[in-house]
C-alpha positions as CSV (number, residue, x, y, z in Angstrom):
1,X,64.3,60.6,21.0
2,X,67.4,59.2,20.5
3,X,69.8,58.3,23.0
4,X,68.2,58.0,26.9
5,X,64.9,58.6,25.3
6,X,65.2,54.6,23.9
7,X,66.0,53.0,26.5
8,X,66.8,49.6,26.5
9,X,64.0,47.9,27.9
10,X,61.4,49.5,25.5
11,X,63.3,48.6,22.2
12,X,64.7,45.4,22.9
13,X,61.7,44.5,25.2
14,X,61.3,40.5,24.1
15,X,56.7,41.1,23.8
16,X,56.7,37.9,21.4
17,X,59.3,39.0,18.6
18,X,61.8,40.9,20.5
19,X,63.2,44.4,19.2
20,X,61.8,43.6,16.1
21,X,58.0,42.9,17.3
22,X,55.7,45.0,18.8
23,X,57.5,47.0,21.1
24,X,60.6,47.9,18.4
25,X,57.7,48.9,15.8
26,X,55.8,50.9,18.2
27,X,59.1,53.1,19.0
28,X,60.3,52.8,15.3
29,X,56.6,54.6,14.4
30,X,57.2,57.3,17.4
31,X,60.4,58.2,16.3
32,X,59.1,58.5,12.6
33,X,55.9,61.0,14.3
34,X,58.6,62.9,16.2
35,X,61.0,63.5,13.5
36,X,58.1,64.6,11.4
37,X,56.3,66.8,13.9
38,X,59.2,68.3,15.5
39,X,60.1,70.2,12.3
40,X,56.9,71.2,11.4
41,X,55.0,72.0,14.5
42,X,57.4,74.0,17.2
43,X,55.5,76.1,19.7
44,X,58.1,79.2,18.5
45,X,56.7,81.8,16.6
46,X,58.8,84.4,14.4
47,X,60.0,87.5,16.0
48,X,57.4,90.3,16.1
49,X,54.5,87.7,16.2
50,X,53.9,88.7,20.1
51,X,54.2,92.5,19.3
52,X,51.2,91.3,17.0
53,X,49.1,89.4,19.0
54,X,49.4,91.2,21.9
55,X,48.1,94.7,19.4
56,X,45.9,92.2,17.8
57,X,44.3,91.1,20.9
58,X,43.7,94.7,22.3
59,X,42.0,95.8,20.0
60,X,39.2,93.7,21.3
61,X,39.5,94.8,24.8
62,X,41.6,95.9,27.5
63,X,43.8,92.9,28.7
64,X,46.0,91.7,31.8
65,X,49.2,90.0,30.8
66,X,48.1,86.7,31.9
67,X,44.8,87.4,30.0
68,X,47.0,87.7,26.8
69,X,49.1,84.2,27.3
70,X,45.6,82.4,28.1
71,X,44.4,84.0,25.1
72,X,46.6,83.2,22.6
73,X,47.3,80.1,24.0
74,X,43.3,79.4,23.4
75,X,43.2,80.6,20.2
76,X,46.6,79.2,18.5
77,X,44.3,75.7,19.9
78,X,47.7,75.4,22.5
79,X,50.2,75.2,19.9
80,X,51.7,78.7,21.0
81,X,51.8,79.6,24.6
82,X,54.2,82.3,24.7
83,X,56.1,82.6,27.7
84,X,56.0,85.4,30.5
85,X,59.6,86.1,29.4
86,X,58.4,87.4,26.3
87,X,55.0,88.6,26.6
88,X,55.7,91.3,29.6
89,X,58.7,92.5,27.8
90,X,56.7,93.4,24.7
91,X,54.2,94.8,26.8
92,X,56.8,97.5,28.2
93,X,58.4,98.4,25.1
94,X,54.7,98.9,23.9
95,X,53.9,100.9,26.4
96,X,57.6,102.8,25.9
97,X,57.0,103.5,22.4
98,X,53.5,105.3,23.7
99,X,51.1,102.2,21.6
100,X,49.1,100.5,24.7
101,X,48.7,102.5,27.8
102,X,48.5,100.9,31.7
103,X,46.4,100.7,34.3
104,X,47.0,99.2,37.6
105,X,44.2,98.3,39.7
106,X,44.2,96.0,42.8
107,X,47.9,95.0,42.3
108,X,47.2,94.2,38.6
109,X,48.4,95.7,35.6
110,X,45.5,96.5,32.6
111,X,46.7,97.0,29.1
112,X,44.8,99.2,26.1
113,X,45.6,100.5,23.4
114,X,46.5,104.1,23.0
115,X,45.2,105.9,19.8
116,X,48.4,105.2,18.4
117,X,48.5,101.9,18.8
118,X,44.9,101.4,17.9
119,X,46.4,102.9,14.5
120,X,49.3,100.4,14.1
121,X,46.9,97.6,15.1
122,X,44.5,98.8,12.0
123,X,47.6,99.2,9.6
124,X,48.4,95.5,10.5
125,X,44.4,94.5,10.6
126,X,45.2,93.4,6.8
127,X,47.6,90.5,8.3
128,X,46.0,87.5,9.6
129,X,46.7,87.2,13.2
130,X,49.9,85.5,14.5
131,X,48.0,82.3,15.5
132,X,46.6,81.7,12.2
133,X,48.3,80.3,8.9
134,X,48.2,81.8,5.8
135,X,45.2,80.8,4.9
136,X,43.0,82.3,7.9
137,X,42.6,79.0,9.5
138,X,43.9,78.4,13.1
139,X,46.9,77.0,13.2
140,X,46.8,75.5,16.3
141,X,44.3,72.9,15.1
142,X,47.3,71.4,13.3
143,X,49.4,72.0,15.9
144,X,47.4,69.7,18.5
145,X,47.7,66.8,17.0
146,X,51.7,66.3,16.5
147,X,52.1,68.1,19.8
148,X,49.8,64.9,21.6
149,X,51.8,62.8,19.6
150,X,55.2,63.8,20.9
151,X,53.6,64.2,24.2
152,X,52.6,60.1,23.7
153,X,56.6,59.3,22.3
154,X,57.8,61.1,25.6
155,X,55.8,58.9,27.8
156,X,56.2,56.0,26.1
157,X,60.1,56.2,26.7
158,X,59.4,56.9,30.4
159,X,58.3,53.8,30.5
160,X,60.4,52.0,28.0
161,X,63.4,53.6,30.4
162,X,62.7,52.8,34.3
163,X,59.0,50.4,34.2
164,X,59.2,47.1,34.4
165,X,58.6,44.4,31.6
166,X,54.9,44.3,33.3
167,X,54.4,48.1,32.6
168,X,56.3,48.2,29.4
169,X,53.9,45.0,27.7
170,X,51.0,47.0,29.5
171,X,52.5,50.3,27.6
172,X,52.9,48.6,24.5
173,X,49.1,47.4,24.6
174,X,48.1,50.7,25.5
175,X,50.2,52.4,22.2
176,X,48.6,49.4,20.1
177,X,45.2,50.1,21.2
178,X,45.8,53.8,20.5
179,X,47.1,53.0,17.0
180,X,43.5,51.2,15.8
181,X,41.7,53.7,17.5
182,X,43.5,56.6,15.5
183,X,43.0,54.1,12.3
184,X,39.3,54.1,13.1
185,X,38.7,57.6,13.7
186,X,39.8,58.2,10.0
187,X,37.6,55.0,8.9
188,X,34.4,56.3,10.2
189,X,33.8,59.5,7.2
């Protein structure tokens, strides 16, 4: 968040010792989470992970496309909410290549697997499932947290960019409250 994201009343905001005090450590520290998280957490997944989880997913039960967004969103614990734009596209070539059939009922598209696509979903049963690491452990659990964190950076340069020096001190207690709460959640095992 370089750029318009700083903003100059957020990281030269005088809150007792100028860029260098509060305010300039509080955006130095989101910058470091963001750099960090960005890298290592994006909502993308790899090509063919849809084709996967959407397979994956029906073999548990016929499905509406929406079904299978929420669903994957809820399971990947919303790291990965795949878009429209990629989940109804994989659900016609799917259906093209003869693996899920569809049913429409009341203006609404149902999805199942065919018996050839419950076959490709058991050859793939091995893999874990798109929205978990290697491991077998959600990923989105690990997602979460750097994706509240860049959440936090964005909103904090909002503020830094158009509130006032009231609402930017106010801000920068807020952030510094947040910080010793984090510090204590880890404190308290």
């Amino acid at each position: 968040m370089s750029g318009p994201f700083m903003g100059d009343k957020f990281s030269g905001h005088r809150s007792g010792a100028g860029a260098g005090g509060p305010a300039g450590a509080i955006w130095e520290a989101m910058e470091q989470l963001r750099g960090q998280f960005e890298q290592k957490a994006g909502t993308r997944m790899g090509r063919g992970d849809v084709r996967a989880a959407v397979l994956s997913l029906l073999t548990e039960k016929p499905m509406h496309g929406y079904q299978i967004i929420q669903e994957i969103e809820e399971r990947s614990g919303g790291a990965w909410k795949p878009s429209p734009g990629s989940v109804y596209p994989t659900l016609q070539l799917l259906a093209d290549e003869g693996q899920i059939g569809v049913e429409e009922s009341n203006g609404r598209k149902t999805y199942s697997l065919t018996d050839e696509g419950r076959k490709a979903a058991e050859a793939a049963a091995g893999n874990s499932a798109p929205w978990e690491a290697q491991d077998g452990r959600p990923t989105g659990r690990t997602r979460a947290l750097p994706k509240a964190g860049i959440d936090l950076a964005q909103a904090a340069a909002q503020v830094g960019r158009s509130g006032s020096p009231e609402q930017v001190d106010k801000a920068v207690a807020v952030l510094e409250d947040a910080r010793r709460k984090l510090y204590s959640i880890l404190a308290q095992d």
